[in-house]
C-alpha positions as CSV (number, residue, x, y, z in Angstrom):
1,X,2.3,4.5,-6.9
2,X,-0.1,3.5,-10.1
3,X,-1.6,7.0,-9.6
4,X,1.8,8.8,-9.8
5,X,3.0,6.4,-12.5
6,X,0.5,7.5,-15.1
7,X,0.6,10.9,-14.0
8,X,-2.7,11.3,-12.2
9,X,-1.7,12.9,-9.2
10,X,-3.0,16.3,-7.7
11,X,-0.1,18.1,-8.4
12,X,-2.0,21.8,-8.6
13,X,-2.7,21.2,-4.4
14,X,0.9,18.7,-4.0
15,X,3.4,21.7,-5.7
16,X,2.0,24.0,-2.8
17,X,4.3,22.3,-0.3
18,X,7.8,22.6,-0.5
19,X,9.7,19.5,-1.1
20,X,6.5,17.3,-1.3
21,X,8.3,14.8,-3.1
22,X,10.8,13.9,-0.8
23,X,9.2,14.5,2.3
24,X,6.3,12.1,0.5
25,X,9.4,9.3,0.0
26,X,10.4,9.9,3.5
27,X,6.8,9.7,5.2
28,X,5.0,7.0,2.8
29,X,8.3,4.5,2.5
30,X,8.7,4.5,6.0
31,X,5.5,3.8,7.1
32,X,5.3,0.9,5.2
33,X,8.5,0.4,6.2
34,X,6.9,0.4,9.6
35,X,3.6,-1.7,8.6
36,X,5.7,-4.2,6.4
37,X,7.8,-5.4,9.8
38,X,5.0,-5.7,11.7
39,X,2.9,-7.5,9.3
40,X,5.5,-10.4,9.5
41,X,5.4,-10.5,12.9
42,X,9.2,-8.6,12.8
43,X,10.8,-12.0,11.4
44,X,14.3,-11.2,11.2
45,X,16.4,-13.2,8.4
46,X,20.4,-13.8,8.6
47,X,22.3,-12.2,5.6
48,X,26.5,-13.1,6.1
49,X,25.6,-13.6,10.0
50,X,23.7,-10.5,10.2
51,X,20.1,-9.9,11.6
52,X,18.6,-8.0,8.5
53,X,14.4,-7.4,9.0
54,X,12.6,-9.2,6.9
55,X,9.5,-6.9,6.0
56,X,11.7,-3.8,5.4
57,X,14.2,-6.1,3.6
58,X,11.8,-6.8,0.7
59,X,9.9,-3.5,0.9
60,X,13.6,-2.0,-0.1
61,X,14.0,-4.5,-3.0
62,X,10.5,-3.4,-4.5
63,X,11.2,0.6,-4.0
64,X,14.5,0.2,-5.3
65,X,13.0,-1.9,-8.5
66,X,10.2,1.1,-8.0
67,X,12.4,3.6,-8.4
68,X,14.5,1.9,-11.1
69,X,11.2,1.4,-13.4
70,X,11.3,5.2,-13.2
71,X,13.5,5.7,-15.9
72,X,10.9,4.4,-18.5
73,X,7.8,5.2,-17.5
74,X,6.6,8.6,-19.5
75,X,5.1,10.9,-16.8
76,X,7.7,9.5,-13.6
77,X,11.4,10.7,-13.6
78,X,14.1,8.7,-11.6
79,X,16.0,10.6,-9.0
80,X,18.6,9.2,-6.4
81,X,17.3,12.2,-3.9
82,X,13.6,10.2,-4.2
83,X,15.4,6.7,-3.6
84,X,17.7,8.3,-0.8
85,X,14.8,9.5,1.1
86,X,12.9,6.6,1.0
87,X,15.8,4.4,1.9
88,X,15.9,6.6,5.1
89,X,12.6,6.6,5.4
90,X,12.5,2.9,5.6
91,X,15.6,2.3,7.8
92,X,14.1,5.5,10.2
93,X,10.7,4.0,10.8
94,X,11.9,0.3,11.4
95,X,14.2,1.6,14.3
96,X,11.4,3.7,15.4
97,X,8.9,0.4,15.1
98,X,11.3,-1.5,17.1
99,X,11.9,1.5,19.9
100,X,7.5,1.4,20.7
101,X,7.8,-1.9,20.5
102,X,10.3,-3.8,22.0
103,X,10.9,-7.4,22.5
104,X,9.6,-8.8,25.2
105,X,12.6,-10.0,27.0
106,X,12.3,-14.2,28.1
107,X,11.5,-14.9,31.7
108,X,13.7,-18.6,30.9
């Protein structure tokens, strides 16, 4: 993210791929999306009685306050297609976290 916010990124070889934007919101969110959940050992915190993940959970804050920070920053731009993408992203990749690894169900 530093290299994109101070406008060091590759973009002569990146603007060869259509979309590489949003397919790199999609693909680099939700992989750490993916890593965050598992790096807490997929601790699950209760929000108003509801299970809510807690990696992904505060992965979203910071990519929201990521995105957000955009909108001052000289060489990033903020766009709700970017933060859309990496909101699915994130929600994607935890499902698919959970689906190759499922609970082990208790024997008790």
């Amino acid at each position: 993210m530093l290299v994109a916010d101070f406008g060091k990124l590759p973009k002569v070889q990146l603007e060869k791929i259509p979309n590489y934007d949003i397919i790199g919101h999609f693909f680099l969110y939700g992989i750490a999306s993916f890593v965050c959940h598992r790096a807490t050992n997929r601790r699950m915190m209760m929000v108003f009685k509801y299970p809510i993940p807690f990696g992904p959970f505060l992965f979203t804050l910071v990519t929201i306050g990521e995105e957000m920070l955009q909108q001052i920053l000289p060489h990033r731009t903020f766009s709700l297609l970017d933060l859309g993408a990496s909101l699915l992203g994130i929600i994607l990749f935890y499902k698919l976290g959970e689906l190759w690894f499922p609970k082990k169900s208790s024997q008790y």
